[in-house]
VOBA-798822 format. One record per residue (C-alpha): residue in one letter; x, y, z; chain. Coordinates in nm, 3 decimals, decimal comma, always signed. Layout:
N
DRENDREN  residuo        u        v        w  cadena
DRENDREN        A        X        Y        Z       A
...
//
This chain:
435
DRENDREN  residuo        u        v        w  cadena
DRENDREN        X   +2,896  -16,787   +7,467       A
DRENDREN        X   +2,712  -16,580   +7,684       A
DRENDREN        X   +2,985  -16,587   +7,898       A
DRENDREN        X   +3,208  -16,388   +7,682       A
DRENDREN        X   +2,986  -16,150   +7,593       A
DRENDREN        X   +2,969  -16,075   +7,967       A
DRENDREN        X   +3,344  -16,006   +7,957       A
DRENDREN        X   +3,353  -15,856   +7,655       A
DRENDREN        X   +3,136  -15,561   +7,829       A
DRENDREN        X   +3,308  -15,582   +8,168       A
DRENDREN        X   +3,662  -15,564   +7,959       A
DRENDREN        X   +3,621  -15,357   +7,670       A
DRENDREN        X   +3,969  -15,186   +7,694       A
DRENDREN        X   +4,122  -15,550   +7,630       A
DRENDREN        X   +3,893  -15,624   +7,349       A
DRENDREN        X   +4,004  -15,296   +7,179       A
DRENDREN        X   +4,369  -15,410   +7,271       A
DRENDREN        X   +4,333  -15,745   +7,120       A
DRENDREN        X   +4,155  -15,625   +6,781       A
DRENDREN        X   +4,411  -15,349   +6,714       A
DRENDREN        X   +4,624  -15,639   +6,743       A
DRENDREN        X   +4,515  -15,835   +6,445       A
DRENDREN        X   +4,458  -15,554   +6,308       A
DRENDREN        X   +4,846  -15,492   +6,280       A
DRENDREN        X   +4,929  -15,821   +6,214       A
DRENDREN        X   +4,733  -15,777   +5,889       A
DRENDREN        X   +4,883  -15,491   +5,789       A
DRENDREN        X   +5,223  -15,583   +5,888       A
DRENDREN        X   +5,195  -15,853   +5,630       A
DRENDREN        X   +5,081  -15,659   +5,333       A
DRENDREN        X   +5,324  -15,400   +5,423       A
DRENDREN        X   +5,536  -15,688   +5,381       A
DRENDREN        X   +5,434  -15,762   +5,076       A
DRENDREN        X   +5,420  -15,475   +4,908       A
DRENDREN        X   +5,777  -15,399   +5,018       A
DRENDREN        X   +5,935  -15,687   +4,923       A
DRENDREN        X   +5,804  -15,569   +4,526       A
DRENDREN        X   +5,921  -15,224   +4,607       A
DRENDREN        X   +6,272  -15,335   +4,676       A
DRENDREN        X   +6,280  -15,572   +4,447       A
DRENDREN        X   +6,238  -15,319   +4,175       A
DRENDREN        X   +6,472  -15,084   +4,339       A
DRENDREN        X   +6,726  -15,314   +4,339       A
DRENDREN        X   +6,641  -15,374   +3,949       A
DRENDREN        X   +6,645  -14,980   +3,880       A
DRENDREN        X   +6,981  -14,970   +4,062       A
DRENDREN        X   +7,155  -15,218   +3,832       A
DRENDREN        X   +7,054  -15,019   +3,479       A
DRENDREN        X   +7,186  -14,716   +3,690       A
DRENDREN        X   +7,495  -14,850   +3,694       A
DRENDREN        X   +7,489  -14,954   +3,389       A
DRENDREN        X   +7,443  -14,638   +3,233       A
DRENDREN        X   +7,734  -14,483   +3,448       A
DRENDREN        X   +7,980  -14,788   +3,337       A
DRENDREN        X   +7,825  -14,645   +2,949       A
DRENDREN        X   +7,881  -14,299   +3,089       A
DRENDREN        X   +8,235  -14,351   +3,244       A
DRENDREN        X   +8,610  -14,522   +3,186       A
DRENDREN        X   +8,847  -14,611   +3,406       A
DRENDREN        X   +9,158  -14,429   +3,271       A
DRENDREN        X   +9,528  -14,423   +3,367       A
DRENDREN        X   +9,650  -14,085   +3,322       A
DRENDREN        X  +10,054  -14,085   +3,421       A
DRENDREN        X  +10,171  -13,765   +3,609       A
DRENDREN        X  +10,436  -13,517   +3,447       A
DRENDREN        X  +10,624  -13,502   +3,716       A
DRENDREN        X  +10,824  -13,928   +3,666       A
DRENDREN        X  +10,878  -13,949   +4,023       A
DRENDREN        X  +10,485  -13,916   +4,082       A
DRENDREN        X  +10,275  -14,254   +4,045       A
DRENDREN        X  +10,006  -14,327   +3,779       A
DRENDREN        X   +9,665  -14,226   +3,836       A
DRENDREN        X   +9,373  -14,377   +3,796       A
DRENDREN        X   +9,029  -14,196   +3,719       A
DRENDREN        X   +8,689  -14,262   +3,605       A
DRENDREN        X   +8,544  -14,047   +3,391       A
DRENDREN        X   +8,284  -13,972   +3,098       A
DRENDREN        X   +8,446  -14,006   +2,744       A
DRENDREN        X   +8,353  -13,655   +2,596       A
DRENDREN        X   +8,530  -13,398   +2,349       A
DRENDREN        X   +8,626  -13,214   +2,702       A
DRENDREN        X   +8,842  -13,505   +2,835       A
DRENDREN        X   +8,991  -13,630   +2,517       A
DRENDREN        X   +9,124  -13,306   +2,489       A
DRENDREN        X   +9,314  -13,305   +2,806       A
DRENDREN        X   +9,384  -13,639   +2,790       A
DRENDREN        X   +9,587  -13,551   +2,426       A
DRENDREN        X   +9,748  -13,250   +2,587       A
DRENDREN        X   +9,904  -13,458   +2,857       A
DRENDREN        X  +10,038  -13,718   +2,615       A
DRENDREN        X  +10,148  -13,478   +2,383       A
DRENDREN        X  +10,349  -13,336   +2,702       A
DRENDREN        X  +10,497  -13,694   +2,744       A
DRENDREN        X  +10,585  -13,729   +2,396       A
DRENDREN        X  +10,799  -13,391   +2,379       A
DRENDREN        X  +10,955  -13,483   +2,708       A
DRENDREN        X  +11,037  -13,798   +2,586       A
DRENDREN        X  +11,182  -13,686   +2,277       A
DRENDREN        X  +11,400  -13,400   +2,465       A
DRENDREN        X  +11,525  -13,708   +2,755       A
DRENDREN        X  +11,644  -13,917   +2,477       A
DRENDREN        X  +11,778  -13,641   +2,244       A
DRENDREN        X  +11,946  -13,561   +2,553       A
DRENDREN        X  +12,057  -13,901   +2,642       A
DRENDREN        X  +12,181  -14,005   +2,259       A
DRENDREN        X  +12,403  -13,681   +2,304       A
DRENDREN        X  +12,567  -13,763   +2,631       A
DRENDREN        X  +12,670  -14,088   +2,493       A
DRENDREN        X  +12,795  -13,968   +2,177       A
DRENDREN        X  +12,967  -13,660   +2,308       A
DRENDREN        X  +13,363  -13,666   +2,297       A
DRENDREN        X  +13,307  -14,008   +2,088       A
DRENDREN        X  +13,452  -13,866   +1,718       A
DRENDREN        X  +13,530  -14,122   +1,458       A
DRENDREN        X  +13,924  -14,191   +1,377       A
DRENDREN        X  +13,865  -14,022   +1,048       A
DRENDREN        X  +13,641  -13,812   +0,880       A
DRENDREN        X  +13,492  -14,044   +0,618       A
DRENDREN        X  +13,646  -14,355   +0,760       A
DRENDREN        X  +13,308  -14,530   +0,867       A
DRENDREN        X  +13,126  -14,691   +0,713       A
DRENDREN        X  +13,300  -14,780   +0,447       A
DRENDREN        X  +13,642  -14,579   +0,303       A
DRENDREN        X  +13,543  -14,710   -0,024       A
DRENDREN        X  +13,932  -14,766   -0,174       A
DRENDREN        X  +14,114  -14,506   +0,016       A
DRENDREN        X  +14,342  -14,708   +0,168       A
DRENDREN        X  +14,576  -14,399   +0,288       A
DRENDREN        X  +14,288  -14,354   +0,506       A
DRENDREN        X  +14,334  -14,694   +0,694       A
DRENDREN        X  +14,657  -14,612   +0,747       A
DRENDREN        X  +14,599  -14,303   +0,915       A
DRENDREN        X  +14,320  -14,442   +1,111       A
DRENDREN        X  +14,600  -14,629   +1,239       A
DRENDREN        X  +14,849  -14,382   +1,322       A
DRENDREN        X  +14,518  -14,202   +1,481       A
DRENDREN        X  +14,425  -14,547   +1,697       A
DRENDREN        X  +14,791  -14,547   +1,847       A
DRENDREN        X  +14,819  -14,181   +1,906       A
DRENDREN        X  +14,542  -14,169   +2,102       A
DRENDREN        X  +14,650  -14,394   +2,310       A
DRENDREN        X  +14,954  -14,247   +2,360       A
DRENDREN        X  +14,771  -13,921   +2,460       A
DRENDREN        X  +14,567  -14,071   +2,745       A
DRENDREN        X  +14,907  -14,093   +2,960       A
DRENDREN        X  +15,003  -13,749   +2,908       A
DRENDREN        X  +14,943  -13,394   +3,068       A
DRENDREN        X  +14,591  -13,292   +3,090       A
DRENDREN        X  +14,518  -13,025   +2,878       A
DRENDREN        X  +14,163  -12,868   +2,822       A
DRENDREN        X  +14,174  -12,871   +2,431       A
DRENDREN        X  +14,280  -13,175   +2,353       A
DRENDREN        X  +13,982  -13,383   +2,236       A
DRENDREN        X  +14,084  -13,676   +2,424       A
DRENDREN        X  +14,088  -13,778   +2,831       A
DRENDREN        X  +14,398  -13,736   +2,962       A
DRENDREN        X  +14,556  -13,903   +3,335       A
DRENDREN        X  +14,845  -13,727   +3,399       A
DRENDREN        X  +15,051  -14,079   +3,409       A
DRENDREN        X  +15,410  -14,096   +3,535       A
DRENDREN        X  +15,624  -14,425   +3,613       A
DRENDREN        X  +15,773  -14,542   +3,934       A
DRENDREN        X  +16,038  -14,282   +4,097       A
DRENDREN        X  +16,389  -14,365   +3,972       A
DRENDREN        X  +16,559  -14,557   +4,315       A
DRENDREN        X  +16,893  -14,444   +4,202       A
DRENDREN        X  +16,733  -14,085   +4,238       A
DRENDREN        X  +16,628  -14,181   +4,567       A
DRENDREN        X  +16,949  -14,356   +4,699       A
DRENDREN        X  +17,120  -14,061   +4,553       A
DRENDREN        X  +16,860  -13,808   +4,797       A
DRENDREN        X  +16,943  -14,065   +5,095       A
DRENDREN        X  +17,345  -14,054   +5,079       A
DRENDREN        X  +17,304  -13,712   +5,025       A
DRENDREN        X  +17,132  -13,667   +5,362       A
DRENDREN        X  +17,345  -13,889   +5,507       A
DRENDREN        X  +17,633  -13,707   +5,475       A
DRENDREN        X  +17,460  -13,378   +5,562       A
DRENDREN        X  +17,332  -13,563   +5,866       A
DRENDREN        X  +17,718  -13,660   +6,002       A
DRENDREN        X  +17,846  -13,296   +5,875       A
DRENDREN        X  +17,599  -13,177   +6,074       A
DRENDREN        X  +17,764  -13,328   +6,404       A
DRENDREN        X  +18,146  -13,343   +6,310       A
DRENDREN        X  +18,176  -13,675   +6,163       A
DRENDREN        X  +18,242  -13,840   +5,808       A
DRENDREN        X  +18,116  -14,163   +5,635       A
DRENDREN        X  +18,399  -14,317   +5,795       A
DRENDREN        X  +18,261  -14,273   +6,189       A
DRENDREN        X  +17,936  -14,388   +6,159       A
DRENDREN        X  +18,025  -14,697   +6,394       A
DRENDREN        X  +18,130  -14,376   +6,636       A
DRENDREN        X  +17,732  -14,244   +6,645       A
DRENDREN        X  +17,544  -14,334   +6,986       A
DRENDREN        X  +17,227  -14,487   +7,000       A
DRENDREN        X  +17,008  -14,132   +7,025       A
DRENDREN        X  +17,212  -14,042   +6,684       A
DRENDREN        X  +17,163  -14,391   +6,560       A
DRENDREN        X  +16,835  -14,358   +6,552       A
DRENDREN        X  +16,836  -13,963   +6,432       A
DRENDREN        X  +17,034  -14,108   +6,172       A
DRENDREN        X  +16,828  -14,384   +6,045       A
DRENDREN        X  +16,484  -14,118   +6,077       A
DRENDREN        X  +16,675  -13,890   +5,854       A
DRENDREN        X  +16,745  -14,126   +5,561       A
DRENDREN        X  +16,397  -14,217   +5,577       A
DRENDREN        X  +16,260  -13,897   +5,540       A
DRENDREN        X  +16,488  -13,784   +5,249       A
DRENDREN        X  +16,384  -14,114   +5,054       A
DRENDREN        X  +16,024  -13,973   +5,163       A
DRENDREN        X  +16,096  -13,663   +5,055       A
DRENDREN        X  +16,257  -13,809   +4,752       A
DRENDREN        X  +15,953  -14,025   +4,641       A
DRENDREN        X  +15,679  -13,746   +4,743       A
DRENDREN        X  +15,866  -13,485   +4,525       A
DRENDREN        X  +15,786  -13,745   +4,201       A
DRENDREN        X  +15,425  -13,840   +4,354       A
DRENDREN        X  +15,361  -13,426   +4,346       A
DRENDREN        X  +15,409  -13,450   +3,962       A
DRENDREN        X  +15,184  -13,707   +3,865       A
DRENDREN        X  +14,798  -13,758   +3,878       A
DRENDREN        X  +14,865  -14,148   +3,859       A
DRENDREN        X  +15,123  -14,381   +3,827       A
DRENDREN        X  +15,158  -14,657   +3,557       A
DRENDREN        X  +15,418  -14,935   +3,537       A
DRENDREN        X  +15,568  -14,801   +3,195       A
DRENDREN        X  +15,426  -14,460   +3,066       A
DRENDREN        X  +15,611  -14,513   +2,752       A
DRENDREN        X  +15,438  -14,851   +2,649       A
DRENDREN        X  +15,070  -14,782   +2,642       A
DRENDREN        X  +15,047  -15,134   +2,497       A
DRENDREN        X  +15,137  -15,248   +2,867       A
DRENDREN        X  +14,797  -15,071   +3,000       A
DRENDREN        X  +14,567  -15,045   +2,722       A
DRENDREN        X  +14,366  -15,288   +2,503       A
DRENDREN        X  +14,503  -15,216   +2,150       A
DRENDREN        X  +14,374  -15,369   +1,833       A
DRENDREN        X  +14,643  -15,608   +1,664       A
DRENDREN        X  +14,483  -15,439   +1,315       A
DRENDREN        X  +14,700  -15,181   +1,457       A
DRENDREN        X  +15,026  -15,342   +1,381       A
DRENDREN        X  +15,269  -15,263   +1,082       A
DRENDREN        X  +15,191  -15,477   +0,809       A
DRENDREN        X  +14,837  -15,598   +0,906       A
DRENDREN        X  +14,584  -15,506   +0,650       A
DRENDREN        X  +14,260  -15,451   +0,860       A
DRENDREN        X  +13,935  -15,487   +0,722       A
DRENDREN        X  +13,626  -15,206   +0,765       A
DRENDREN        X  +13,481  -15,411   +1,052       A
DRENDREN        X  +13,816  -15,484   +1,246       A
DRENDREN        X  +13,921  -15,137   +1,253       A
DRENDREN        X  +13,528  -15,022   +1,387       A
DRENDREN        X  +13,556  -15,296   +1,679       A
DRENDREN        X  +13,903  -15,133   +1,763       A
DRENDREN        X  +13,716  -14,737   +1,745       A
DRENDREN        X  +13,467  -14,913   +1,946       A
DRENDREN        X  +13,739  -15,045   +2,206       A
DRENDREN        X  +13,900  -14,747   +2,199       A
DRENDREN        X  +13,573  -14,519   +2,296       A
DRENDREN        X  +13,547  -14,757   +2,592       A
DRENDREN        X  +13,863  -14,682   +2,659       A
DRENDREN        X  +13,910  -14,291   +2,706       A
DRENDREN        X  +13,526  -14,387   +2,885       A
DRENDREN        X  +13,714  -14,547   +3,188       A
DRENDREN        X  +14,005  -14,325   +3,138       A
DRENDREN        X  +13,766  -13,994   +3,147       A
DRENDREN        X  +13,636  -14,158   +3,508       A
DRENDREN        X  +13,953  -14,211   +3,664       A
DRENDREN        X  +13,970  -13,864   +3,571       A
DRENDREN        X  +13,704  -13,760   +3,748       A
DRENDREN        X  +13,803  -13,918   +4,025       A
DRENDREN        X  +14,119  -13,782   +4,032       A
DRENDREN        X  +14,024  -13,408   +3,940       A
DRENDREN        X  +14,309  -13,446   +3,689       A
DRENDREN        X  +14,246  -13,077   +3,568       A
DRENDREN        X  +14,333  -12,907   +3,903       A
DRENDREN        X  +14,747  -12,888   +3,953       A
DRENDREN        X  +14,648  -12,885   +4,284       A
DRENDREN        X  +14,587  -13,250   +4,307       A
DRENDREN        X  +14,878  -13,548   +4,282       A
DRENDREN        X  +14,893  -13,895   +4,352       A
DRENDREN        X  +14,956  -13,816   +4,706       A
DRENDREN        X  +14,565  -13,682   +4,714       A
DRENDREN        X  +14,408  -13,888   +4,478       A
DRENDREN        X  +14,164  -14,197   +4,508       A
DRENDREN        X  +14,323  -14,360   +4,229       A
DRENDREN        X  +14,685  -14,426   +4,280       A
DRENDREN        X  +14,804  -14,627   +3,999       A
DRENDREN        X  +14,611  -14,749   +3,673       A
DRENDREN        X  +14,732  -15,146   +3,590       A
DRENDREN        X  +14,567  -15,235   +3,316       A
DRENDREN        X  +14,201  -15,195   +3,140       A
DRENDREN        X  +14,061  -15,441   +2,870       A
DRENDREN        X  +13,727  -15,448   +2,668       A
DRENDREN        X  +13,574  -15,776   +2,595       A
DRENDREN        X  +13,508  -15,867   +2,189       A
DRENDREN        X  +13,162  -15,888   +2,067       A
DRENDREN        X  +12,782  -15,745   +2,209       A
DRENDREN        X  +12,604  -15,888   +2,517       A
DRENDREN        X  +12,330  -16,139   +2,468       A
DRENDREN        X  +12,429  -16,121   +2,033       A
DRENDREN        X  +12,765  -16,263   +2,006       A
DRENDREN        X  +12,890  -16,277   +2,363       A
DRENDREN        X  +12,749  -16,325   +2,710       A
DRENDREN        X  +12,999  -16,121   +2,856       A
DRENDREN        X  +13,266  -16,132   +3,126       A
DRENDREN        X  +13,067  -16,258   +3,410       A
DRENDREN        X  +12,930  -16,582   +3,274       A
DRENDREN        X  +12,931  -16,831   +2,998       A
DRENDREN        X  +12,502  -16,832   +3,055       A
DRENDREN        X  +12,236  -16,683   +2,924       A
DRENDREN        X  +12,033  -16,679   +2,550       A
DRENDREN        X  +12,208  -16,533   +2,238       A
DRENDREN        X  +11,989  -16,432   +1,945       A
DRENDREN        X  +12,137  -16,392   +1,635       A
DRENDREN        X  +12,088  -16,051   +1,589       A
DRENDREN        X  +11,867  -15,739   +1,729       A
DRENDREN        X  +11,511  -15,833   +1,901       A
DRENDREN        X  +11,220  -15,606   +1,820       A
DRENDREN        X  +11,154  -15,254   +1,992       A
DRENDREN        X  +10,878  -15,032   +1,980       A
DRENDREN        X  +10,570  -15,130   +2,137       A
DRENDREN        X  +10,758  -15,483   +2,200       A
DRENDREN        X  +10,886  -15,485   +2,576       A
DRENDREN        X  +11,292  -15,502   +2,537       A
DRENDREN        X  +11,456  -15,853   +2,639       A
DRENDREN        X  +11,625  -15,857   +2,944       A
DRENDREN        X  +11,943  -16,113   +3,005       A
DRENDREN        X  +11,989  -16,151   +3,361       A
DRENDREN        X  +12,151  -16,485   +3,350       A
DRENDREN        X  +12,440  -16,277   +3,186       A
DRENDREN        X  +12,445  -15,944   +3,380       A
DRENDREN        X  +12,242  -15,835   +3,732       A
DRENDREN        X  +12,099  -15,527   +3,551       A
DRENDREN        X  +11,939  -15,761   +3,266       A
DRENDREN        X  +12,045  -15,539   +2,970       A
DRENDREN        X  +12,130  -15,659   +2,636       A
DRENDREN        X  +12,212  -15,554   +2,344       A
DRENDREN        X  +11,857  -15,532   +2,123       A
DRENDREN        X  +11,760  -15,220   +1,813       A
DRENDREN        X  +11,799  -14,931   +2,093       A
DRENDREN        X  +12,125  -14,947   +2,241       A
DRENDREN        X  +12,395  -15,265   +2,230       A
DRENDREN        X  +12,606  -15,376   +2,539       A
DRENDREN        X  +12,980  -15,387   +2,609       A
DRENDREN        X  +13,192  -15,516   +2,921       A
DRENDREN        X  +13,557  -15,367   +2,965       A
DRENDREN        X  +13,757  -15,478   +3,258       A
DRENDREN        X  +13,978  -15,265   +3,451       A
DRENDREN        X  +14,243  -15,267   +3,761       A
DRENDREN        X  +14,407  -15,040   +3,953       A
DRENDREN        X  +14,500  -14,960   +4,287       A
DRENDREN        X  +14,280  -14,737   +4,470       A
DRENDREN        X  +14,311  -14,542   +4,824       A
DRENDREN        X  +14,063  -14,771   +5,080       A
DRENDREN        X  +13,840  -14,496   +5,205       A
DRENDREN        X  +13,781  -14,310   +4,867       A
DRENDREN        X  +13,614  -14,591   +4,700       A
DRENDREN        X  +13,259  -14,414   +4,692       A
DRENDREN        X  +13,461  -14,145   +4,491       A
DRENDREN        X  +13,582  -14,389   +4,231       A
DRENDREN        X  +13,215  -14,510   +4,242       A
DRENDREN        X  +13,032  -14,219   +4,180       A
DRENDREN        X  +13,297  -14,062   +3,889       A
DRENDREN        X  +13,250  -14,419   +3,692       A
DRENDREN        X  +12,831  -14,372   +3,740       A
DRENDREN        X  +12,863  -14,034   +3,598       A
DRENDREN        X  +13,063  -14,159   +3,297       A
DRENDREN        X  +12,844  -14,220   +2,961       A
DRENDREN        X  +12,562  -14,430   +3,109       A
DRENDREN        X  +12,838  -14,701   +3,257       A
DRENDREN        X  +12,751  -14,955   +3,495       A
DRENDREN        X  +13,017  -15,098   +3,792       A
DRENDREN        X  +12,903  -15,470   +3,744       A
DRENDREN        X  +13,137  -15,639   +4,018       A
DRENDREN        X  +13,420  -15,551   +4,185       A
DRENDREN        X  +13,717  -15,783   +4,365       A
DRENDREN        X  +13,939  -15,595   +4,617       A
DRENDREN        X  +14,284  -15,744   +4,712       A
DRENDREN        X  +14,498  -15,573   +4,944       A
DRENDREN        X  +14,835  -15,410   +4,881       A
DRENDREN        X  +15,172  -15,389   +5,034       A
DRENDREN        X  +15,235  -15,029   +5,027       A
DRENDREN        X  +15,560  -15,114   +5,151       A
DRENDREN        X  +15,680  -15,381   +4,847       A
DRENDREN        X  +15,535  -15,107   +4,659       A
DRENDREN        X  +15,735  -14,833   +4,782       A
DRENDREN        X  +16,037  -15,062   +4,724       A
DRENDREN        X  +16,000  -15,026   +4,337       A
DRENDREN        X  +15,930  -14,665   +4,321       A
DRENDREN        X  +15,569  -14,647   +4,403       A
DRENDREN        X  +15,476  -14,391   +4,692       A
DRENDREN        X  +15,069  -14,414   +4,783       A
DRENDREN        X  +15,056  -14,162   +5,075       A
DRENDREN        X  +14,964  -14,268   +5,442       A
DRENDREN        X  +14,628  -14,469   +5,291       A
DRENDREN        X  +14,514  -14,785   +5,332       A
DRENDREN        X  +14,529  -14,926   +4,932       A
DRENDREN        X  +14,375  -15,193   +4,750       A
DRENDREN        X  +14,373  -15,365   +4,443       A
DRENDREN        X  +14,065  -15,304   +4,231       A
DRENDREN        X  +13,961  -15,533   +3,960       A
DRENDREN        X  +13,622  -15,415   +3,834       A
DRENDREN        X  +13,373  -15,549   +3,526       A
DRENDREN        X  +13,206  -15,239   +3,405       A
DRENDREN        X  +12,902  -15,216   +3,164       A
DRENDREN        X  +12,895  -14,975   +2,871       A
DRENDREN        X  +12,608  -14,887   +2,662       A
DRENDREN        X  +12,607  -14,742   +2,307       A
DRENDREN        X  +12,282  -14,633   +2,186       A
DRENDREN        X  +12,212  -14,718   +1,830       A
DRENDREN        X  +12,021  -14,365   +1,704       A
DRENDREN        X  +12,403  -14,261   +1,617       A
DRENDREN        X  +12,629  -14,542   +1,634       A
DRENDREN        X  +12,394  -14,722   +1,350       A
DRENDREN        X  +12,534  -14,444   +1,110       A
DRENDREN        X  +12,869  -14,557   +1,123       A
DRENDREN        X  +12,885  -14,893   +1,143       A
DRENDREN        X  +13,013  -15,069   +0,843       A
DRENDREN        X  +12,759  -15,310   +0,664       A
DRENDREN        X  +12,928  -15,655   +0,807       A
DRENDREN        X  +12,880  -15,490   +1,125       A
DRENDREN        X  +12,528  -15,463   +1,070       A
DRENDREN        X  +12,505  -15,815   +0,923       A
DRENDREN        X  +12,660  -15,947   +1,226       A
DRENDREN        X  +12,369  -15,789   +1,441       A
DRENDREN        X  +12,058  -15,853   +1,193       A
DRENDREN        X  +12,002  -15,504   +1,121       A
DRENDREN        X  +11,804  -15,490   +0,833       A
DRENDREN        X  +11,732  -15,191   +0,542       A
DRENDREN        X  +11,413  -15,095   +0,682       A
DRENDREN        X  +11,529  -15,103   +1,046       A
DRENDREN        X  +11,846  -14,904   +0,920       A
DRENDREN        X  +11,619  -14,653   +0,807       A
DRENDREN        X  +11,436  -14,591   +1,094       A
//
């Protein structure tokens, strides 16, 4: 013992050293101590802090004006200050909503006129008026074919038939003997032409049956097999036909067909800038119209349409409103169906159609009263066999165009008119009527 006192007071520099030492390690440890409290009650403030800011605060989704912009999502503190600009931007939404669909209810019903003042929805017994809702139906058919003209209240193509060959054999022997006048010869000394005029000869009967079938091409926006049977082209309702007394409801499927109808013809129209003289077959995308049809009944109610025999029918309208629409893509690739908005209609329609001015024929049909191209088959065609029975395309490659096309009618004006077995068919009740 007395030994370590003796180095305790030879050393005292390492004795200070070692009790500052334990000294720390003492404090260390009730630093330790008292920080593991502190932290633990930081940690305990912390969570009612953010408690009080979940009280404080709401996550909110407030949608931009501008549709093309995404939703945005906010946190912020419920207070007179923020419901007040929160009510101002759905108010916004609300008018802009109700200005889009104004404005969308009026595209589709524009040019869309009943037969008949007073026919729809029910004529009660004026049955002169089903008669002249017939003469009406088959008139305007008959108008569709004709001459443009800006005040007439229905599309019109512009339609002639096939150039008369007799015209154009006429054209050829007429060159033909200007041709051999031309070098001192008659009919009778053909045989006596050389090779060179041989082959001047046959260019020269070419180009007048050219000429022949351009000048009749220049006259026409489109051709049709028979411009004087629109029966042979359009889809028209056999209520039509003398004799036939047509109910209410037949006669509003055949306005319905009908206002499909002048839909497809209006886009070939487009396409073919049918208002501007300066356009002809020769020009045009569409060349010749074959025929156009409009299938019976309304997608995923009564009918799943042209492209398949699948999909779920429902016996009448589904709900709307807050209640997300059905969709029906086992019957169509854009899923839409007929439901208490807007119903559904496929039309089919052929024609022939110059190769590299598709997109054109595209874009007129997308621009038509909310229709849809569904599917397309192209064949191609012998301009040649063609030209043969009076049909002169131009120097384009052609093809044959069979297209399914999706129509929609929305129900905010169409309801109006539609006669009450109509709206039995598609389960639209009084109260939804009344809407």
């Amino acid at each position: 013992m007395k030994a370590v006192f003796v180095w305790m007071k030879n050393n005292p520099i390492a004795v200070v050293a070692a009790l500052l030492s334990v000294c720390s390690l003492v404090g260390l440890l009730v630093v330790r101590i008292q920080a593991s409290g502190f932290i633990k009650e930081m940690k305990a403030r912390n969570s009612v802090v953010q408690q009080i800011k979940t009280l404080k605060t709401t996550r909110v989704r407030i949608p931009s004006p501008d549709l093309d912009n995404p939703v945005e999502e906010r946190d912020i503190t419920i207070n007179p200050a923020a419901i007040v600009a929160l009510n101002e931007v759905y108010h916004k939404m609300g008018i802009e909503y109700k200005n889009i669909y104004a404005l969308a209810v009026g595209q589709n019903r524009k040019g869309h006129d009943p037969l008949l003042d007073g026919l729809f929805p029910d004529p009660a017994q004026r049955v002169d008026k089903l008669y002249d809702a017939r003469v009406q139906y088959l008139n305007a058919f008959e108008s569709m074919l004709l001459h443009y003209s800006a005040t007439d209240i229905y599309p019109r193509l512009n339609a002639g038939g096939p150039a008369d060959l007799q015209q154009v054999s006429r054209e050829v022997v007429r060159e033909q003997i200007n041709f051999l006048s031309r070098i001192g010869l008659d009919n009778a000394s053909i045989d006596q032409l050389t090779v060179e005029q041989q082959k001047q000869f046959k260019d020269a009967q070419r180009g007048a049956a050219l000429q022949a079938l351009n000048q009749h091409a220049s006259k026409y926006h489109i051709y049709v097999d028979t411009p004087a049977l629109p029966a042979s082209i359009f889809q028209i309702g056999a209520w039509s036909n003398p004799g036939f007394q047509p109910e209410i409801s037949q006669i509003w499927q055949g306005q319905m067909e009908l206002w499909i109808q002048q839909d497809i013809v209006e886009a070939i129209g487009k396409a073919n800038n049918v208002w501007d003289a300066n356009y002809n077959i020769m020009k045009n995308p569409v060349k010749k119209l074959i025929s156009m049809s409009v299938k019976p009944g309304y997608v995923g109610i009564d009918t799943t349409g042209v492209l398949t025999t699948r999909g779920r029918l429902t016996p009448g309208a589904p709900p709307s409103g807050q209640t997300r629409l059905p969709n029906g893509f086992l019957m169509t690739p854009t899923g839409r169906r007929s439901n208490s908005i807007y119903d559904v209609m496929h039309a089919e329609v052929s024609f022939i159609v110059d190769y590299q001015q598709l997109t054109r024929v595209f874009e007129a049909f997308g621009k038509t009263n909310f229709m849809t191209i569904l599917k397309t088959n192209l064949t191609d065609v012998d301009e040649y066999e063609a030209m043969q029975a009076g049909f002169y395309y131009g120097a384009g490659d052609c093809v044959q165009i069979d297209m399914v096309v999706e129509t929609l009618w929305l129900r905010d004006w169409t309801l109006r008119l539609m006669p009450k077995r109509i709206k039995t068919r598609l389960s639209i009740d009084a109260p939804q009527e009344n809407q």
